[in-house]
N, C-alpha and C positions, 0 to 999 in steps of 0.2 A: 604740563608736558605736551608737547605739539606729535601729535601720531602722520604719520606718511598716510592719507586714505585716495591717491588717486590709482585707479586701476584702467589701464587700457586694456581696452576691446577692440574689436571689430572696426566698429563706428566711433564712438564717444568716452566718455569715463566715466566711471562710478565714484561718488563722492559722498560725506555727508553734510549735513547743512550745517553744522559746526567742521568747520576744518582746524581751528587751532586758538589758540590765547596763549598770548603772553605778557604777562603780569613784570611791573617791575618792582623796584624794592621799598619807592616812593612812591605818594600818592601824585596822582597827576592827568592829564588830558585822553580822555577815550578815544581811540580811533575806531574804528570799524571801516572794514572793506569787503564790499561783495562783490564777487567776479561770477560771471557764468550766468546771470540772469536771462539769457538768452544761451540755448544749448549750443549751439556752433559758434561760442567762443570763449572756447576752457583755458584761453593763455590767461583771462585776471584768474582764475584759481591755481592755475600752476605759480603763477607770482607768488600770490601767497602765500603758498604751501613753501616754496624755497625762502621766501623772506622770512616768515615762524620759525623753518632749521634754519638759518643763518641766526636769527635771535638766540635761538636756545644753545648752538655750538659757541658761539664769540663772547655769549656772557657778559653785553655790554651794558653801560650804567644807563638802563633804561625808569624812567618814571609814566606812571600811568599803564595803560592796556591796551593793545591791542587786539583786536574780535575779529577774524576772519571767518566770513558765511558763505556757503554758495547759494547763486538765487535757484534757477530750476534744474532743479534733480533729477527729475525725468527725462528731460530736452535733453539738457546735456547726456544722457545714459544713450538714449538715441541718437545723438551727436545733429541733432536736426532747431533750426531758430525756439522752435516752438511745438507742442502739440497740435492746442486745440486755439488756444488762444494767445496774443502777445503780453507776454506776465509783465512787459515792461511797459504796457496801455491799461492795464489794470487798477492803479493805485488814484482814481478818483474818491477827493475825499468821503462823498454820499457813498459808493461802495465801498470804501474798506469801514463806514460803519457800520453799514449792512453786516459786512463779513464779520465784523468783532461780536456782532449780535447774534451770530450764529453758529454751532457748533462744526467741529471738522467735518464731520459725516455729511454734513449737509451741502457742505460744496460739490458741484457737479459735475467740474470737469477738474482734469487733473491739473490746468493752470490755478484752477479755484483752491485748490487741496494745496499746490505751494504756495501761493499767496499768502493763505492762512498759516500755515508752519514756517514762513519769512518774517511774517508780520509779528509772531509770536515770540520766535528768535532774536526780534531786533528791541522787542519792546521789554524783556527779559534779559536784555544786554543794560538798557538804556536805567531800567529798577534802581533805586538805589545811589545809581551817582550821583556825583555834586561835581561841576567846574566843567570845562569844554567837553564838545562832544563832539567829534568831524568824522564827517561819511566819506567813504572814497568809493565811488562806483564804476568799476571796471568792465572796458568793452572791447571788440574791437571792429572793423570795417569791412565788409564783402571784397571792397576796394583795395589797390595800393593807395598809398599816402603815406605822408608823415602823422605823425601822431601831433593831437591838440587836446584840448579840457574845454569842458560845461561847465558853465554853473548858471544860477541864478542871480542876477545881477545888484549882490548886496557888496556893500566892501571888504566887508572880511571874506565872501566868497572871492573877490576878484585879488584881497594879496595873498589868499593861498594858493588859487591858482597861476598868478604871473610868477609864481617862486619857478615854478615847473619850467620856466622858456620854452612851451611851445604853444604853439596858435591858442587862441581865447575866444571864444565862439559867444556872442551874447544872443538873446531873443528869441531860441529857439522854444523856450516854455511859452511864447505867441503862438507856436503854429503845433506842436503838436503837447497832446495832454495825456492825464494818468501817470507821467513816470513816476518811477519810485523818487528818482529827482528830485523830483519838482513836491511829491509827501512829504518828503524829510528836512525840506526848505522850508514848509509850509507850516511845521511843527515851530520852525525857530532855531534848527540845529544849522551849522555849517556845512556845506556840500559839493563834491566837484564829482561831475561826469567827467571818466579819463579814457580817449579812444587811443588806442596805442598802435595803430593800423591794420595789416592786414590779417585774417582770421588764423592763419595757418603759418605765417611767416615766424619763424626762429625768433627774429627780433623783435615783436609784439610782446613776448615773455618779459625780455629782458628790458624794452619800453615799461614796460608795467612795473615792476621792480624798481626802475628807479624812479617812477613816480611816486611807488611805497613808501621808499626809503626819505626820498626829498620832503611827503606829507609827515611822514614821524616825526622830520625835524622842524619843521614851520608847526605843526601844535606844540613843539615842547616835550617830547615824548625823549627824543635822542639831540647831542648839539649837534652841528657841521663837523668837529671835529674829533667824531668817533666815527663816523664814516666817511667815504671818498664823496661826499654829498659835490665835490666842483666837478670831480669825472662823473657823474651822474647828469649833474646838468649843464655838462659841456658835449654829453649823450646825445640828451633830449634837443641842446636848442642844433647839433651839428642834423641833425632829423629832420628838422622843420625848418634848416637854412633858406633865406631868403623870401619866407613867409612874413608877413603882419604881424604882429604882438597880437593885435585884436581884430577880430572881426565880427560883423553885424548879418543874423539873415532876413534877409531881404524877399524872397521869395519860399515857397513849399511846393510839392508839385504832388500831392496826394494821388494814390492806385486803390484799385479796387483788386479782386482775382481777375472778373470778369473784362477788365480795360484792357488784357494780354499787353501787358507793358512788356517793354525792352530796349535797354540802353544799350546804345550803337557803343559799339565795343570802342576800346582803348583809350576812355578817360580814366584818370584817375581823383583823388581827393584833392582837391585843391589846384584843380585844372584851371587854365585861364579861356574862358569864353567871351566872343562876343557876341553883342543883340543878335537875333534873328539866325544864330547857329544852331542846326539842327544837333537836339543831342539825346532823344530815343524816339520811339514810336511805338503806338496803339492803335486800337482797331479803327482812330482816328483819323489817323496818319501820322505825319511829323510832329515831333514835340522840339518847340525851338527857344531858346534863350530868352528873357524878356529884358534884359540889359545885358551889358555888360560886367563882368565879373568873374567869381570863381565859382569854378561848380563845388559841389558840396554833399559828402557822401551819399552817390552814384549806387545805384543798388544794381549788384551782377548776382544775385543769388533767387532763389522762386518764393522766397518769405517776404513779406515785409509789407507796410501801407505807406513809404515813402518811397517816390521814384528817384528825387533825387533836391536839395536844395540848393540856392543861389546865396551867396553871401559876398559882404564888401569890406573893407578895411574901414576902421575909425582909428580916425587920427589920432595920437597921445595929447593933443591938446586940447578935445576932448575929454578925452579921463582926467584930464588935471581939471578941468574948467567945474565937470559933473563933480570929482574927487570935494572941491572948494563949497561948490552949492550946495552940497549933503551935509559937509561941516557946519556950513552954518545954518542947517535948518531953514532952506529956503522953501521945501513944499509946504510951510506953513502960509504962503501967500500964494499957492496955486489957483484957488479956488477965486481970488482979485480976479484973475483972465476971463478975458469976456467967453462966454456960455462955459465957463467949468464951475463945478460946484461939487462938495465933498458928498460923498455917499452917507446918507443917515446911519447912523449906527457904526461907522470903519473908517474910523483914523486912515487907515493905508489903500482907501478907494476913492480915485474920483469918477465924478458923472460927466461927460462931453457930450456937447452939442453941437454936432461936425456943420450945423446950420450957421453956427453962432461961428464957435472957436475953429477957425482954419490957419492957414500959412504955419507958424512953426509951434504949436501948441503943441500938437502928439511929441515930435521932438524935443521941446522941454521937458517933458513928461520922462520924457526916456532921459534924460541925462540924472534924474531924480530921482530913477530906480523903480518909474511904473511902467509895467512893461504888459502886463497879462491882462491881455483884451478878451473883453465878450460883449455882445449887441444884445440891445434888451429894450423894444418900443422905440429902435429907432437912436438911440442913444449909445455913446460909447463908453463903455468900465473899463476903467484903467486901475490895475490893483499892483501893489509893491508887497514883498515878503518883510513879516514884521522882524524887527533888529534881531540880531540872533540872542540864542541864553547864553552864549558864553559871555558877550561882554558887560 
């Protein structure tokens, strides 16, 4: 039975970290969705609070479960990004062993204390199943824009997210680390980050919803034809008209507190820039474009370590070309390319020698699904997330 537990206040809402489950009558595919991992933005938990009651009043021939969790319970009670820390930079795999290693009490701040009753939540869902298991991680943007999806760049991640019609962001697990993301990719499980725009806007809600509704039916949970699943996503793609299918980021533009950033007012998501256009400032001065592109969630609020990113469109022939290479197993000959060579020990790492391997070497890398860069002696790691457990 799915309980109503959102309460407004003041500021924010009060929630629990279970908001609801809905079981069907067959066995079948796990979803799970967390909204709210960041407190100023409770539209993914109001989603899926209304999608739970629409499950339980319509009584549809559902198979499998869905798990709805919120992520920070405090933030969100405060109606503020974060307390102490960002609980969505925290999911580094060396820390969340730590943390399994540890008990509740011993976590020190209050991002530490949700992290551990998220972690415990989600691993306590996960018990026991057999057969798919798909995250859906709910956000939403300081910024207007249309709404788009994350993932990590495997194939099952990328056709549950193109089911969605709206923008498809790849490479962002390059520039920033710890999401929960990029954890539960890292496990093996399926995953899409889903920004549904802006933080307070009515239709962030009902964005979020129908990304709900549309993931049910791509694991197998609900068909198309127990919901309005084409006005859903005749919703999402009329949202993001005139956008890319895909896109690539291209740059990051990392903040500190101390850098007093601030973006020159009235961009929004998926603004079109050119080279050398000013678009904030620090106690540097001007902060300006470094090609050509679209900007990329613009930060207008006092939280956060990203100023703002750059990204570019990839062409569809592309993904057929990567789609084709992956088929047939071609990073089995990656390690041929002059200075790459596999990582001792990991299948899904290679080593570069930017001495050796230049011109289109990192780019084939990325059409093949290695995408997560680290420098080590000089050398570059290219690592791809292993094949998911579902298939």
């Amino acid at each position: 039975m799915v309980k109503q537990v959102i309460v407004q206040n003041e500021e924010g809402i009060c929630v629990e970290r279970e908001l609801g489950v809905h079981r069907g009558t067959k066995h079948g595919p796990l979803v799970i969705g967390i909204g709210g991992i960041h407190g100023n933005e409770p539209a993914g938990v109001v989603a899926l609070q209304n999608v739970l009651r629409q499950l339980r009043q319509s009584q549809l021939p559902f198979q499998g479960k869905l798990v709805a969790l919120a992520g920070n319970l405090r933030a969100l009670r405060a109606g503020s990004r974060y307390l102490h820390h960002d609980l969505n930079r925290l999911w580094l795999p060396e820390r969340v062993q730590l943390l399994k290693a540890q008990s509740r009490n011993f976590a020190s701040t209050g991002e530490e204390q949700e992290q551990y009753e998220l972690l415990a939540a989600i691993e306590n869902t996960l018990i026991g199943h057999v057969g798919p298991a798909i995250f859906l991680d709910l956000h939403t943007t300081s910024s207007d824009g249309a709404p788009f999806a994350l993932i990590s760049d495997t194939l099952t991640n990328r056709r549950l997210a193109l089911q969605l019609g709206v923008p498809l962001i790849l490479g962002l697990e390059e520039n920033v680390e710890g999401t929960i993301l990029n954890y539960i990719n890292d496990l093996g499980y399926e995953a899409i980050g889903f920004e549904a725009g802006q933080h307070q806007a009515p239709q962030s809600v009902k964005n979020h919803e129908a990304a709900i509704w549309l993931t049910l039916v791509a694991s197998g949970c609900l068909t198309a034809h127990d919901i309005p699943a084409a006005q859903y996503q005749e919703q999402l793609r009329a949202a993001a008209q005139g956008l890319p299918s895909v896109l690539e980021v291209r740059y990051r533009h990392a903040i500190q507190d101390t850098d007093q950033f601030v973006m020159r007012p009235g961009f929004s998501n998926f603004s079109s820039v050119e080279r050398g256009q000013p678009l904030a400032l620090d106690q540097q001065g001007a902060i300006c474009a470094q090609e050509r592109s679209l900007l990329f969630m613009p930060l207008y609020q006092k939280q956060g370590e990203d100023g703002f990113f750059l990204v570019r469109e990839v062409k569809p022939f592309w993904l057929s070309v990567s789609a084709w290479l992956r088929h047939w197993q071609t990073d089995r000959i990656l390690h041929w390319l002059p200075g790459v060579r596999r990582l001792f020990g990991n299948r899904n790492a290679l080593v570069i020698d930017r001495h050796i391997a230049r011109w289109l070497v990192l780019p084939i890398c990325h059409l093949l699904g290695f995408r997560k860069h680290t420098q080590t002696d000089g050398m570059l790691i290219v690592s791809r997330r292993r094949q998911s457990r579902s298939n």
